[in-house]
VOKE-746812 format. One line per 3 residues: their letters; for each residue x, y, z of C-alpha. Coordinates in Angstrom, 1 decimal, always signed. Layout:
BEGIN
a	X Y Z ~ ...
This chain:
BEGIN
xxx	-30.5 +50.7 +29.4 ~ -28.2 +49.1 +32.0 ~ -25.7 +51.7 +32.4
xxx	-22.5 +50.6 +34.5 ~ -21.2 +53.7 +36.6 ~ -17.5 +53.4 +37.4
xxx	-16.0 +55.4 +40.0 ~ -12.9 +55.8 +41.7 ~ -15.2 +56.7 +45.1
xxx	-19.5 +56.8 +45.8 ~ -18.9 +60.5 +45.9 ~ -21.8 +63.4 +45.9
xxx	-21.1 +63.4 +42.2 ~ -21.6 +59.6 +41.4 ~ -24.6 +59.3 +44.0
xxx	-25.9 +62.2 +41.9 ~ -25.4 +60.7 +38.5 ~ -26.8 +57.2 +39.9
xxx	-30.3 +58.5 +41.3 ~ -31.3 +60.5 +38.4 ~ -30.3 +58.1 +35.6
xxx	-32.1 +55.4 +38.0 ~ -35.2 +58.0 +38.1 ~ -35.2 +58.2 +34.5
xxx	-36.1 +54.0 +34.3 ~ -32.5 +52.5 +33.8 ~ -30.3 +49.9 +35.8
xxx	-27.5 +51.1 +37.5 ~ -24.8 +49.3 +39.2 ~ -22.1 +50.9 +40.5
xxx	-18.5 +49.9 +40.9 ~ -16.1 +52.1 +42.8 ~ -13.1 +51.0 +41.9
xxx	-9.3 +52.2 +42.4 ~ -7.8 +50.9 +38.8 ~ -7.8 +50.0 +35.4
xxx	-7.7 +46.4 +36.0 ~ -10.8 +46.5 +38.4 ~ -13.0 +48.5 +35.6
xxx	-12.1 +45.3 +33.5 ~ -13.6 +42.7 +35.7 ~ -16.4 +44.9 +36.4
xxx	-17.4 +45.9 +32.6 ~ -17.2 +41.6 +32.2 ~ -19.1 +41.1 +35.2
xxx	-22.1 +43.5 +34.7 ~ -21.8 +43.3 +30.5 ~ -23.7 +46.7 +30.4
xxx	-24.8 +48.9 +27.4 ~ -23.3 +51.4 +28.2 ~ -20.2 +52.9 +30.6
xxx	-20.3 +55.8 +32.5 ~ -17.5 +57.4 +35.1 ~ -18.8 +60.8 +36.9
xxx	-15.5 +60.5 +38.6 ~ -12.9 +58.2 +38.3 ~ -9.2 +58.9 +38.5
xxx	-7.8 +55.8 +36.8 ~ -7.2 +55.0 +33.2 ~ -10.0 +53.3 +31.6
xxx	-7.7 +50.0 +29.6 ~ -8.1 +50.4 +25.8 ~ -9.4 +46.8 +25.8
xxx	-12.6 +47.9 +27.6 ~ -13.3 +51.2 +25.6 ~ -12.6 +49.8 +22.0
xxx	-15.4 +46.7 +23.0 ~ -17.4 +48.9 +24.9 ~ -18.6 +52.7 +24.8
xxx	-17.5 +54.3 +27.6 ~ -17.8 +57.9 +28.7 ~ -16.0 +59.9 +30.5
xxx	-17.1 +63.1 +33.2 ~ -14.8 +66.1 +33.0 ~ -15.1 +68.8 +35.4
xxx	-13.9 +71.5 +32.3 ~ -15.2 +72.7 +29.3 ~ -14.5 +71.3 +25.8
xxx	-11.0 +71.7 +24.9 ~ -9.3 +71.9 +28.9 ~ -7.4 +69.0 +29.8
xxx	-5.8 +67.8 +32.7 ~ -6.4 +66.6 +36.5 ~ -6.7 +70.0 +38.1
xxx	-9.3 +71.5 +36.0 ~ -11.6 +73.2 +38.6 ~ -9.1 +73.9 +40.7
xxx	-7.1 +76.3 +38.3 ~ -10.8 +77.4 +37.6 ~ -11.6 +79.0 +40.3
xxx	-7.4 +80.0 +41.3 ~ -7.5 +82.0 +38.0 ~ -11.1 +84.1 +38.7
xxx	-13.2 +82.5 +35.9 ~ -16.4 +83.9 +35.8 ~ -17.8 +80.9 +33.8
xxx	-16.6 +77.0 +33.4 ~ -18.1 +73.7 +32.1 ~ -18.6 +70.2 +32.4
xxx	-17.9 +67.9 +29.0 ~ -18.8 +64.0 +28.7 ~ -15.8 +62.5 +26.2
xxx	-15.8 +59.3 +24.9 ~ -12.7 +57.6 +26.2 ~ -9.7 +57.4 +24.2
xxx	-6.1 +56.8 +24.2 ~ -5.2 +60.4 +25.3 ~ -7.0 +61.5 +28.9
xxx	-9.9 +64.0 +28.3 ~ -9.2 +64.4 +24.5 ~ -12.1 +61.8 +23.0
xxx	-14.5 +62.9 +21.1 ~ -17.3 +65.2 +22.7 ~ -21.2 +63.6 +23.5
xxx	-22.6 +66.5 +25.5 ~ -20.9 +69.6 +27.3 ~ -22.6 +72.3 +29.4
xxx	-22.1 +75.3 +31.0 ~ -22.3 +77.3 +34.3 ~ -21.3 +80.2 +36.2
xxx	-18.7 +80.1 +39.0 ~ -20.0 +82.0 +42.0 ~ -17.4 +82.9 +44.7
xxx	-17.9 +79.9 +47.1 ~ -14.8 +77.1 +47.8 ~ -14.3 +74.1 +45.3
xxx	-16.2 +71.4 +46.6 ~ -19.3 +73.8 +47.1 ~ -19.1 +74.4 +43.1
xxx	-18.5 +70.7 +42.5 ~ -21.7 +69.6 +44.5 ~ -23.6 +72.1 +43.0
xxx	-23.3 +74.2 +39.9 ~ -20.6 +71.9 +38.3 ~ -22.9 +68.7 +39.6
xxx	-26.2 +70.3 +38.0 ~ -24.3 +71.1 +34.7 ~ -22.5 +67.2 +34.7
xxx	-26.2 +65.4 +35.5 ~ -27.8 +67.6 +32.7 ~ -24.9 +66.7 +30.4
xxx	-24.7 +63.1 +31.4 ~ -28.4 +62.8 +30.6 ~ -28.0 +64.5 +26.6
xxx	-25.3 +62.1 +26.3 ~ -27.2 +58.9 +27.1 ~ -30.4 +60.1 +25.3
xxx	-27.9 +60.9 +21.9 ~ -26.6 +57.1 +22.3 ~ -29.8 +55.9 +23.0
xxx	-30.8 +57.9 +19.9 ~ -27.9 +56.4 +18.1 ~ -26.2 +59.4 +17.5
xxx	-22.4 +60.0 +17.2 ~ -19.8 +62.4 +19.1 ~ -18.3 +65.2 +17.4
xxx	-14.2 +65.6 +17.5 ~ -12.9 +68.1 +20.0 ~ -12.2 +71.4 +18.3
xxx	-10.6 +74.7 +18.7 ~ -8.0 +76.0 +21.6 ~ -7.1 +73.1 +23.4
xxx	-5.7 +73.9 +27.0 ~ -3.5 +71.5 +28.7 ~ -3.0 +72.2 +32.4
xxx	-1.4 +70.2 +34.6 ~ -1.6 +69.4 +38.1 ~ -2.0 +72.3 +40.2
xxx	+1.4 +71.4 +42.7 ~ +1.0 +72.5 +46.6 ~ +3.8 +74.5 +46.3
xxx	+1.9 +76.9 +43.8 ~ -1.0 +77.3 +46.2 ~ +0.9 +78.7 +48.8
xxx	-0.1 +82.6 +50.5 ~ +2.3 +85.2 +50.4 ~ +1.0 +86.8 +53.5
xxx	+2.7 +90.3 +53.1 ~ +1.8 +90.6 +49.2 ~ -1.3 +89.2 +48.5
xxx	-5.1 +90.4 +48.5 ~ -7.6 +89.1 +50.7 ~ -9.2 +88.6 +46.9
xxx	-5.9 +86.3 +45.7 ~ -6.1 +84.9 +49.4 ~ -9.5 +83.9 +48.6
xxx	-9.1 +82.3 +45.6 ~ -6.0 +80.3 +46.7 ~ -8.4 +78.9 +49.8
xxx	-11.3 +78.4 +47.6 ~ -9.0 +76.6 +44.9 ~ -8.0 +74.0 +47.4
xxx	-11.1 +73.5 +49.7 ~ -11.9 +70.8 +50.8 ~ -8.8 +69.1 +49.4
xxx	-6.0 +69.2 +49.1 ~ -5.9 +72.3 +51.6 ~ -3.4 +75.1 +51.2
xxx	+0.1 +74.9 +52.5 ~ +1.3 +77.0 +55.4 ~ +3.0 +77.3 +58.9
xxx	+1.9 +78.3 +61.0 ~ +2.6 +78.9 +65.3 ~ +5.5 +77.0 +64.7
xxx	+3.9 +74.3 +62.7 ~ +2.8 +73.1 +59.6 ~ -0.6 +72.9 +58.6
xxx	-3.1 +72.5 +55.3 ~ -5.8 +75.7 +55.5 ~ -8.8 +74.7 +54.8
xxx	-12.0 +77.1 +53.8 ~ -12.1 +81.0 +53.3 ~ -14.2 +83.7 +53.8
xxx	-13.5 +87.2 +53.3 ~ -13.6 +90.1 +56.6 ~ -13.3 +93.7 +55.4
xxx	-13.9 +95.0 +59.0 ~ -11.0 +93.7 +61.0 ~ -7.3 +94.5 +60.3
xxx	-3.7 +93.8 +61.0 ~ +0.1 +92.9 +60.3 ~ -0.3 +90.8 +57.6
xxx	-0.5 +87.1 +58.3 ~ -1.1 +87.3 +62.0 ~ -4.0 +85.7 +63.7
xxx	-6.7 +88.9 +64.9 ~ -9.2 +87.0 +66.4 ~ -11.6 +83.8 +66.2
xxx	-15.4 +83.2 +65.9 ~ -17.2 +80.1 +66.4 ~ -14.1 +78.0 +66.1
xxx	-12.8 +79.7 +63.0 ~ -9.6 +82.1 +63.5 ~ -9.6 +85.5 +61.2
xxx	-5.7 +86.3 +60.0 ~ -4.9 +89.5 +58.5 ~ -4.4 +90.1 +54.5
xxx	-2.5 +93.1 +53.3 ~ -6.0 +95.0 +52.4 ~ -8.7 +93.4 +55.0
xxx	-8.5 +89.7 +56.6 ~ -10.3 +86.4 +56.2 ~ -11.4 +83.7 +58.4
xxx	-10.3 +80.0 +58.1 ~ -13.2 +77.8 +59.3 ~ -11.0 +74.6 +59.4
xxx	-7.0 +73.1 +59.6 ~ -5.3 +70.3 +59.0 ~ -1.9 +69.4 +60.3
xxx	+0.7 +67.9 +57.7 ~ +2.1 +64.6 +59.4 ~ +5.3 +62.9 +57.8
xxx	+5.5 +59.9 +55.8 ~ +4.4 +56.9 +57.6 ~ +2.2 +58.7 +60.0
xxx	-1.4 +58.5 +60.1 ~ -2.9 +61.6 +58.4 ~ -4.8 +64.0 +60.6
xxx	-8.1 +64.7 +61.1 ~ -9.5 +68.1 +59.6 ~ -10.5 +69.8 +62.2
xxx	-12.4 +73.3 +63.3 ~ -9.2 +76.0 +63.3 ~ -9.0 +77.1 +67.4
xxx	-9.4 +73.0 +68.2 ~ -6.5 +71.9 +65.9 ~ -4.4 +75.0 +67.1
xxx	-5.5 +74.0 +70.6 ~ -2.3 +74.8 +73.2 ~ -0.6 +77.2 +70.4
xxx	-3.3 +79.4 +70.0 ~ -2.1 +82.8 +71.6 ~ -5.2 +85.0 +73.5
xxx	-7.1 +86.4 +70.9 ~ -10.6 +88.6 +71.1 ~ -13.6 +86.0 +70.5
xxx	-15.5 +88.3 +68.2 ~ -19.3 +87.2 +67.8 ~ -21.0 +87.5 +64.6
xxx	-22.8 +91.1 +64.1 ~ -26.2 +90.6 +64.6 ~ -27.7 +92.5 +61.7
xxx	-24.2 +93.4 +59.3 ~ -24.7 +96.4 +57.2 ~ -25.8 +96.1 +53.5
xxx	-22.4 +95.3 +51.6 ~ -20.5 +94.2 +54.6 ~ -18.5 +90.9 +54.3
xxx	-18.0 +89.0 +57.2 ~ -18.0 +85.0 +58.3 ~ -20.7 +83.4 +60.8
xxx	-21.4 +79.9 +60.6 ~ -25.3 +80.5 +61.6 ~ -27.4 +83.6 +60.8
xxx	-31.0 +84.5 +61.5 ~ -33.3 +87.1 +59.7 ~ -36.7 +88.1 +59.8
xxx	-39.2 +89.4 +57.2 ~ -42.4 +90.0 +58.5 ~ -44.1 +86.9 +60.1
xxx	-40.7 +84.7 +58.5 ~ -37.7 +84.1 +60.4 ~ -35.2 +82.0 +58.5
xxx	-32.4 +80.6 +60.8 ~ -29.7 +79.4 +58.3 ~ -26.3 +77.8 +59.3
xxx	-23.4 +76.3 +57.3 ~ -21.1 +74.2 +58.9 ~ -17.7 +72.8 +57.1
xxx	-18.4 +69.0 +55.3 ~ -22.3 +69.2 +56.9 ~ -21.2 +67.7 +60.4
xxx	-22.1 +69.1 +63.3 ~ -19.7 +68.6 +66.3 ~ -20.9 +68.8 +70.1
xxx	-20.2 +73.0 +70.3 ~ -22.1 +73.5 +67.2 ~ -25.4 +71.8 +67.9
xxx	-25.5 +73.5 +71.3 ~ -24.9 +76.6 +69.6 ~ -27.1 +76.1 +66.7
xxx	-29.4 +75.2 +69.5 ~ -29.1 +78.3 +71.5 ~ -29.7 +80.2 +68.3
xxx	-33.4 +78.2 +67.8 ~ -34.1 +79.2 +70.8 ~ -34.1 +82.8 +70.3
xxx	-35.5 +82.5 +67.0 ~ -38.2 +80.5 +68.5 ~ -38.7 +83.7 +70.6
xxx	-39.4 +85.9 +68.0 ~ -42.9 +86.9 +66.9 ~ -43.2 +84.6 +63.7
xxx	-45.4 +82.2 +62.6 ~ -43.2 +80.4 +60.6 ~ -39.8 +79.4 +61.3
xxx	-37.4 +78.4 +58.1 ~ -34.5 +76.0 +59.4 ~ -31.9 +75.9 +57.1
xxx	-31.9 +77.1 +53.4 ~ -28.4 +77.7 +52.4 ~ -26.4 +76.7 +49.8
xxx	-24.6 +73.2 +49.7 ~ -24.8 +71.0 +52.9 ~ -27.6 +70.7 +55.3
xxx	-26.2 +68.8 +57.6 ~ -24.7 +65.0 +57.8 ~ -25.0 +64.6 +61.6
xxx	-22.6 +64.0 +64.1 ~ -18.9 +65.4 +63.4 ~ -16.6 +62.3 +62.9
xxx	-13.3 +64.1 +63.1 ~ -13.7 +65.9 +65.9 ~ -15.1 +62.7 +67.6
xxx	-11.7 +61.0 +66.1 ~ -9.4 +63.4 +67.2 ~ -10.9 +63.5 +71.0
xxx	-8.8 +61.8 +73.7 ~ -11.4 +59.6 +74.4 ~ -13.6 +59.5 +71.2
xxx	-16.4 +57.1 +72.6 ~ -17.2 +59.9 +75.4 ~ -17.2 +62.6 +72.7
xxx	-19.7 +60.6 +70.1 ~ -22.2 +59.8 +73.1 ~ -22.0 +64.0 +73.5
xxx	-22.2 +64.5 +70.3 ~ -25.2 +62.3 +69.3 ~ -26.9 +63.8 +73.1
xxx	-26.3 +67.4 +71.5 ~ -28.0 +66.1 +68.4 ~ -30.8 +64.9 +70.0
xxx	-31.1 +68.0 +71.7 ~ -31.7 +70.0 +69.0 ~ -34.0 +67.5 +67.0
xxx	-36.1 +67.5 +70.4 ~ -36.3 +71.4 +70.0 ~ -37.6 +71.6 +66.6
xxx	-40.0 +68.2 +67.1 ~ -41.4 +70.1 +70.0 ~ -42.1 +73.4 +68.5
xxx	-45.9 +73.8 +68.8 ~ -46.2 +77.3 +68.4 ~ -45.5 +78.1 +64.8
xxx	-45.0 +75.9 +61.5 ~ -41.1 +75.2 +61.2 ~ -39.6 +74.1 +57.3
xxx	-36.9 +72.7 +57.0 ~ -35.2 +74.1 +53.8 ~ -32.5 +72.0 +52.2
xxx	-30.3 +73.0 +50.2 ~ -27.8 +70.5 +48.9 ~ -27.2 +67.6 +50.5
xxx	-27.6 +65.8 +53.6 ~ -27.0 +62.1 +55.4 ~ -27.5 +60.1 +58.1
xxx	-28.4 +62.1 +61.6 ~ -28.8 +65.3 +59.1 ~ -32.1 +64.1 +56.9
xxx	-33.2 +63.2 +60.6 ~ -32.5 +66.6 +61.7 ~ -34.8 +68.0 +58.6
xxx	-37.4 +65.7 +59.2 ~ -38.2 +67.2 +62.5 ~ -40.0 +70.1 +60.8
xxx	-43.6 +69.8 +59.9 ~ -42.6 +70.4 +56.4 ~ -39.5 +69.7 +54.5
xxx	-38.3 +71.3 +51.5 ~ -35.3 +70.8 +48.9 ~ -33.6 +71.6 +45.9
xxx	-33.9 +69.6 +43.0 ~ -30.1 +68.9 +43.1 ~ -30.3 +67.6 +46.5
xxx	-29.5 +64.2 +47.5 ~ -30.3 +62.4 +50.4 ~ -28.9 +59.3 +52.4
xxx	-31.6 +58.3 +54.9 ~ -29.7 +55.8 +56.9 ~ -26.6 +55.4 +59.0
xxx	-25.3 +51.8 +58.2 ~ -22.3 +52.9 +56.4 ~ -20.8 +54.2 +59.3
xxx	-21.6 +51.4 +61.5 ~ -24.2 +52.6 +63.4 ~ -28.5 +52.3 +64.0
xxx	-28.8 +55.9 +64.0 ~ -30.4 +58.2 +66.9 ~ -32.2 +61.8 +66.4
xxx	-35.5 +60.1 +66.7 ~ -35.9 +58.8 +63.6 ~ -37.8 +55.7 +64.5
xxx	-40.3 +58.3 +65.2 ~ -40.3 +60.8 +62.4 ~ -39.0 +58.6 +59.4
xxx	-41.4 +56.0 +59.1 ~ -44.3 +58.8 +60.3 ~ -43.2 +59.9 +57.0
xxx	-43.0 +57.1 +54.8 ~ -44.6 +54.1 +56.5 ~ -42.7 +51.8 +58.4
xxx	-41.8 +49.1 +55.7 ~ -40.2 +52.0 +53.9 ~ -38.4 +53.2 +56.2
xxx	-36.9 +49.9 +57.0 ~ -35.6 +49.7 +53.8 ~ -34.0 +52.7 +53.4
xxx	-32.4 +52.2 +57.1 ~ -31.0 +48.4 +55.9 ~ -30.4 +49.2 +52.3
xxx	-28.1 +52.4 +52.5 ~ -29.0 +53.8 +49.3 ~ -29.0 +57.6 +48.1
xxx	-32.3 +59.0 +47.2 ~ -32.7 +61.7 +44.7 ~ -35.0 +65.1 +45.3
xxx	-37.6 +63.7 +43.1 ~ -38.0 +60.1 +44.6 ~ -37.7 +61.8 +48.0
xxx	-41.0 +63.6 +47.2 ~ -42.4 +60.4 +45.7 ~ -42.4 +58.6 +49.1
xxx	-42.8 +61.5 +50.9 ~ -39.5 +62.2 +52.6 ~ -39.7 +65.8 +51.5
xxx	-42.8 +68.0 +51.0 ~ -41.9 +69.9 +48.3 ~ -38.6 +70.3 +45.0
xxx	-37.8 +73.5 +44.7 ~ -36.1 +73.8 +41.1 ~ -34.1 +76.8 +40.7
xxx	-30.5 +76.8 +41.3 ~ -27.9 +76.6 +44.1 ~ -27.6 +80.5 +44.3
xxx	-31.4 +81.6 +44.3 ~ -32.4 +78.7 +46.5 ~ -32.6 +81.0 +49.7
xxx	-34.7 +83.7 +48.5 ~ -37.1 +81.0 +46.7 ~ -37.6 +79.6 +50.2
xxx	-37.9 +82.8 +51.9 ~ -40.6 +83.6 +49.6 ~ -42.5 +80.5 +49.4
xxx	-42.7 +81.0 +53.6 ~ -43.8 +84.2 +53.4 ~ -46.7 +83.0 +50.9
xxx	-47.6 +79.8 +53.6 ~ -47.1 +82.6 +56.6 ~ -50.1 +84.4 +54.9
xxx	-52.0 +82.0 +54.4 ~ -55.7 +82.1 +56.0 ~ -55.5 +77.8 +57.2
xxx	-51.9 +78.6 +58.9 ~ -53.1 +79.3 +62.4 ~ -55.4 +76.4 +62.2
xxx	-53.2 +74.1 +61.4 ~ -50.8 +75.5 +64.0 ~ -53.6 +74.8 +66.4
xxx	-54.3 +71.3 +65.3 ~ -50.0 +70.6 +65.2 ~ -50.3 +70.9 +69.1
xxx	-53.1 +68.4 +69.5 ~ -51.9 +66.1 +67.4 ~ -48.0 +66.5 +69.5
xxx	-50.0 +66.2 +72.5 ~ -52.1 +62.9 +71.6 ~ -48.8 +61.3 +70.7
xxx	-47.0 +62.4 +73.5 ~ -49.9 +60.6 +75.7 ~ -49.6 +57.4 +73.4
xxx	-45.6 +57.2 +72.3 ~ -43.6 +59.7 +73.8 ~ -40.6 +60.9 +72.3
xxx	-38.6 +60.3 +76.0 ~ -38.9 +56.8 +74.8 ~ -37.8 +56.8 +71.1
xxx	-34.5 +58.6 +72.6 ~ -34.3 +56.3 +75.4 ~ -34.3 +53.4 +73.4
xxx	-32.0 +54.5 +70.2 ~ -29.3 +56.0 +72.7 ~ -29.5 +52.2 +74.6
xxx	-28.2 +50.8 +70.5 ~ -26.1 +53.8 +70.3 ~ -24.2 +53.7 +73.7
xxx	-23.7 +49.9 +73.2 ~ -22.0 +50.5 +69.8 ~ -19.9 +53.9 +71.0
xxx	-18.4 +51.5 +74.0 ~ -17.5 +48.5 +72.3 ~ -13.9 +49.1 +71.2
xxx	-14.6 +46.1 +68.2 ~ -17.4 +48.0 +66.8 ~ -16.9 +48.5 +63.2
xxx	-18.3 +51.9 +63.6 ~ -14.6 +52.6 +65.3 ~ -12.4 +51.2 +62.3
xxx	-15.0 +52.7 +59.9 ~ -14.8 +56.3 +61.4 ~ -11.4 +56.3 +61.3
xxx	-10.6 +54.9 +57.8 ~ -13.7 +57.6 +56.5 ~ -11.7 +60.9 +58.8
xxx	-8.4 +59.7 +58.0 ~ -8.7 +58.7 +54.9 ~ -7.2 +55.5 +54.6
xxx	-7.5 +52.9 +51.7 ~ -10.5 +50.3 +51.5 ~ -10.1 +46.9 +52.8
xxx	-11.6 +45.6 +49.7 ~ -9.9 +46.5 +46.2 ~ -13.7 +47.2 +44.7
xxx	-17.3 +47.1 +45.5 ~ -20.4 +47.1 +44.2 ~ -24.1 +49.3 +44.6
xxx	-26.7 +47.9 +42.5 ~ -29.6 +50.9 +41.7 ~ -32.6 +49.7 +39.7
xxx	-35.5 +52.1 +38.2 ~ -37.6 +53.7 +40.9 ~ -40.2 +51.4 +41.0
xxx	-37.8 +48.5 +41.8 ~ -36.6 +49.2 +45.2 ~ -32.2 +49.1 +45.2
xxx	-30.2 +46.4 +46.8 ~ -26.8 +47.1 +48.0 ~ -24.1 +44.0 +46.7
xxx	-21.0 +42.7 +47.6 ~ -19.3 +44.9 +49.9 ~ -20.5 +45.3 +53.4
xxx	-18.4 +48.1 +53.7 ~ -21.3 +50.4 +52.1 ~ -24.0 +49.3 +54.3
């Protein structure tokens, strides 16, 4: 079928939905639109069989629905209603929500029902659950609904309780630092993360809190800062404490709004002294605590996992994500897991830390050098097999980052976006080494010029990934940690470790890696110093999220066999 996708932004949910219905053999253009009016020209422009928005905060006309059946995503089960549905999800405790695809109707999110399906809400923050539980449950819902069409079936009227919430208002997510939990605290962070953030003030100021994890070893008057960790500060609770990875600071009306930034930069000249606390080294069984990057060992297997907000990685935390490879690549193992949380793996360089820096060309050329730095560690590993193990998504500078492993592994809810033209930029981390060593070069050319996301499956058609792990976002770690122990044992491992040198060695003698950098940093630098770069207007309109130029735009997906084109608006390339 030609199924038109309509969006309100080419978010992880609508890349999602547009690489596995483009798997599954149909054409799928996508229009990310920001009203009615725009879904209009785009249904007569494309004339498609069928209309789908994953997420899309404008009122489909009736004109369009009663000519043409459209569906609609919502993030609830059958019978909620309203534009805050996860949100008060996960602020009231559920243990279990739902994703429902309506037909679209007079009335938003009360058409009749084509497919609806369940999941579990772990404890992790809102976009976490929307990239992964609740984007499993939509894709698996999306796809009954098209077969049932397809199989000329017909939605069933919305029954039973229906629950009409309504927007969750910033003044209802507010802390009540001297009365509630760290478990209330939680939830309220969790509720709001990434966005809208959770209002506060803060050292004389106000801010928008951003991210939460819970600390049950520190303690102290409720609402005061205690101490800070790897950028993130820990404040006090009335039982126990929590850290807050990330701030925001509220700007008035007519002001530009701020970048979201790690919590001791944005609170940089307010931050009273507090005790830099590192992360314990091997936490006792139960104990909840916050560290960004983590490393175990079982037996010959060390897994270094990290988690950084959004998947960027600013200057600080490649260096110390590198420091930490370099210990682990100390250790006795012979093979070294690099990765395998949940959500993120990484999307490169940190844009709004580069956008908030006094001089933010200086701090993207040491950003994308700490990058490199990093890459260059894992590439030259030559003593032990390294995976990488992804676990949601990843973009740009952080695909590159994976592809540094000898073998790279991901969910089968991961997507991937190979190529940096979106932001404006030809891309560093020595990928015009390891991407078309993967997949050839004329491959990798087009992913590079054609800026399109690429699902887990087609990944592991063209060999940008080794190996789908199918399980879910929750069990993906221990999969992985198994699966290495199983390669660790194997009887070819050592000499395959052994032939990994030579091979590094003979390419070293023929293309050395000194001269892949050398020649991507040469793009890069001109790019970061040229104040007329798009890559300047485009990081700033991405951090700061300001309006489009353009009022719509268009990404044309075909099945997998016939390569996508991007159209119409450069602004996605």
């Amino acid at each position: 079928m030609r199924i038109l996708l309509v969006a309100s932004s080419f978010n992880s949910l609508t890349q999602r939905v547009l690489v596995e219905l483009s798997d599954r053999g149909h054409t799928v253009p996508v229009e990310v639109t920001p009203d009615g009016g725009a879904v209009r020209e785009a249904v007569a422009r494309h004339a498609p069989d069928l209309v789908v928005a994953p997420m899309l905060k404008a009122v489909v006309p009736r004109d369009v629905w009663t000519a043409h059946r459209c569906l609609i995503v919502h993030p609830g089960p059958v019978g909620d209603r309203g534009p805050s549905s996860l949100d008060h999800a996960i602020h009231d405790g559920v243990e279990e929500w739902g994703v429902t695809v309506l037909q679209a109707d007079d009335e938003m999110d009360a058409g009749d029902v084509w497919a609806s399906v369940a999941f579990r809400v772990p404890e992790v923050g809102k976009s976490d659950l929307y990239r992964n539980e609740l984007s499993d449950a939509a894709v698996a819902a999306v796809l009954r609904a098209v077969e049932r069409v397809a199989a000329g079936a017909a939605p069933r009227p919305q029954t039973g309780e229906i629950r009409a919430r309504p927007a969750l208002r910033q003044e209802e997510r507010r802390i009540s630092w001297g009365e509630d939990t760290t478990e209330t605290v939680l939830r309220t962070l969790r509720a709001a993360d990434s966005q809208p953030g959770v209002p506060d003030r803060l050292l004389g100021a106000e801010w928008f809190l951003h991210g939460g994890h819970a600390e049950d070893g520190l303690r102290g008057r409720p609402g005061a800062l205690i101490a800070t960790r790897a950028g993130a500060v820990c404040r006090a609770t009335v039982d126990g404490a929590v850290w807050i990875p990330e701030l925001r600071a509220r700007t008035g009306p007519g002001r530009p709004r701020a970048c979201k930034l790690p919590a001791t930069l944005a609170l940089a000249g307010r931050l009273p002294e507090l005790p830099e606390l590192p992360a314990p080294a091997d936490p006792a069984p139960g104990r909840r605590t916050w560290s960004d990057i983590r490393y175990q060992e079982q037996g010959p297997v060390g897994v270094l996992s990290f988690a950084f907000p959004g998947g960027a990685m600013s200057t600080d935390q490649c260096r110390r994500l590198l420091d930490a490879y370099e210990t682990a690549r100390g250790r006795p193992t012979s093979v070294l897991v690099f990765g395998g949380q949940r959500d993120f793996f990484s999307n490169g360089i940190h844009l709004n830390v580069i956008e908030a820096a006094a001089d933010p060309a200086a701090e993207s050329w040491a950003n994308i050098n700490a990058m490199n730095d990093l890459v260059e560690a894992v590439l030259t590993t030559t003593d032990r097999l390294v995976v990488s193990a992804i676990g949601g998504n990843a973009a740009a500078g952080g695909v590159m980052l994976a592809l540094a492993a000898d073998e790279v592994w991901c969910r089968a809810g991961s997507v991937l976006n190979p190529h940096y033209r979106r932001m404006g930029l030809y891309g560093s981390e020595y990928w015009t080494r390891t991407l078309p060593g993967r997949v050839g070069e004329a491959l990798a050319a087009r992913l590079t010029e054609e800026a399109r996301p690429v699902s887990a499956a087609a990944s592991l058609d063209m060999g940008l990934v080794d190996r789908v792990v199918d399980c879910g976002p929750g069990e993906f770690a221990a999969e992985i940690t198994r699966s290495a122990l199983r390669l660790a044992t194997h009887g070819g491992l050592q000499p395959r470790i052994a032939a990994k040198k030579a091979e590094h060695e003979r390419r070293e003698s023929v293309a050395p890696l000194a001269a892949h950098r050398e020649q991507e940093l040469s793009r890069m630098r001109s790019i970061f110093d040229d104040p007329a770069a798009s890559y300047h207007a485009r990081r700033r309109a991405f951090v700061r999220k300001e309006a489009p130029q353009r009022s719509s735009r268009t990404v044309q997906m075909r099945a997998r066999a016939d390569r996508p084109t991007v159209e119409q608006d450069p602004g996605l390339t």
